[in-house]
N, C-alpha and C positions, 0 to 999 in steps of 0.2 A: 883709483889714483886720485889723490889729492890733488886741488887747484892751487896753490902756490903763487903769490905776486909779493916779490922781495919789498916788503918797504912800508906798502898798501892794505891796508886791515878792512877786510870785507866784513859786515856785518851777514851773522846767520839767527835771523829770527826762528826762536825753537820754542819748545814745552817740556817744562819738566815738573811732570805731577801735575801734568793740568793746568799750568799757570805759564803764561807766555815770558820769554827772557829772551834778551839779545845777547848774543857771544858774538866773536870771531870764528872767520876761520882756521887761525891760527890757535886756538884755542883746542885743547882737547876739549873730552866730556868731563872728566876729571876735575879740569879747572873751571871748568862752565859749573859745575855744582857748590864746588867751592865759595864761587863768587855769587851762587843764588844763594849762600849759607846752609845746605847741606849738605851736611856733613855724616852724612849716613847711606851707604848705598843698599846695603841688606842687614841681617842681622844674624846671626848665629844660631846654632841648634840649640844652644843655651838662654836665648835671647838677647845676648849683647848687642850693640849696635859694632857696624862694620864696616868700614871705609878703605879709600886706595892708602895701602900701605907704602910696596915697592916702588909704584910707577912706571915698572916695566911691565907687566904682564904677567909675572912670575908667581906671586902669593895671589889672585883670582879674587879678593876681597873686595873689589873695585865692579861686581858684575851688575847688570844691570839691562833695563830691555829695551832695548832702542827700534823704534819703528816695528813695535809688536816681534819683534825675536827678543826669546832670552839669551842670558849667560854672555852677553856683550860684555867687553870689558871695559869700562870708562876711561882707564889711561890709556889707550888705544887706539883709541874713535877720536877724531875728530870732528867738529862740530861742522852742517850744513845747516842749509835752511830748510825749513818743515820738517827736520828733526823732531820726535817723539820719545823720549826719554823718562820712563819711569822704575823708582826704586821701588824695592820692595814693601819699604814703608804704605806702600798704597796702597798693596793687597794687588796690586797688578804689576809688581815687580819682576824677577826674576823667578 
């Protein structure tokens, strides 16, 4: 269950790739990436890079391992603190 406070933007100090960032908790992971600028959560069996397309959950483009599980889905999760979030770009991705 999510914490919810209508109005009130709680800061969740996280990591993504190793690098410290503040989101919200009103924030998914999705947009916490976004706004650390990237813009890549995995890549493809061809090597493309691959980011949240739908935003529901539906195209899986968006996965990513949060708090050492993979195949999280980034538009999905919303952001806490001590949140661990890495793409695959890392090599400790998905």
């Amino acid at each position: 269950m999510r914490e919810h406070y209508p109005g009130k933007e709680i800061i969740a100090k996280i990591w993504i790739n190793g690098s410290p960032f503040e989101a919200t908790t009103e924030m998914s992971v999705a947009a916490a990436l976004m706004r650390y600028n990237n813009m890549q959560t995995r890549q493809s069996v061809s090597g493309q890079p691959r980011f949240a397309v739908c935003g529901m959950g539906v195209c899986q483009e968006c996965r990513v391992r949060i708090n050492g599980h993979p195949h999280k889905l980034a538009c999905q999760e919303y952001c806490r603190s001590g949140m661990v979030i890495n793409t695959e770009t890392t090599g400790l991705g998905v």
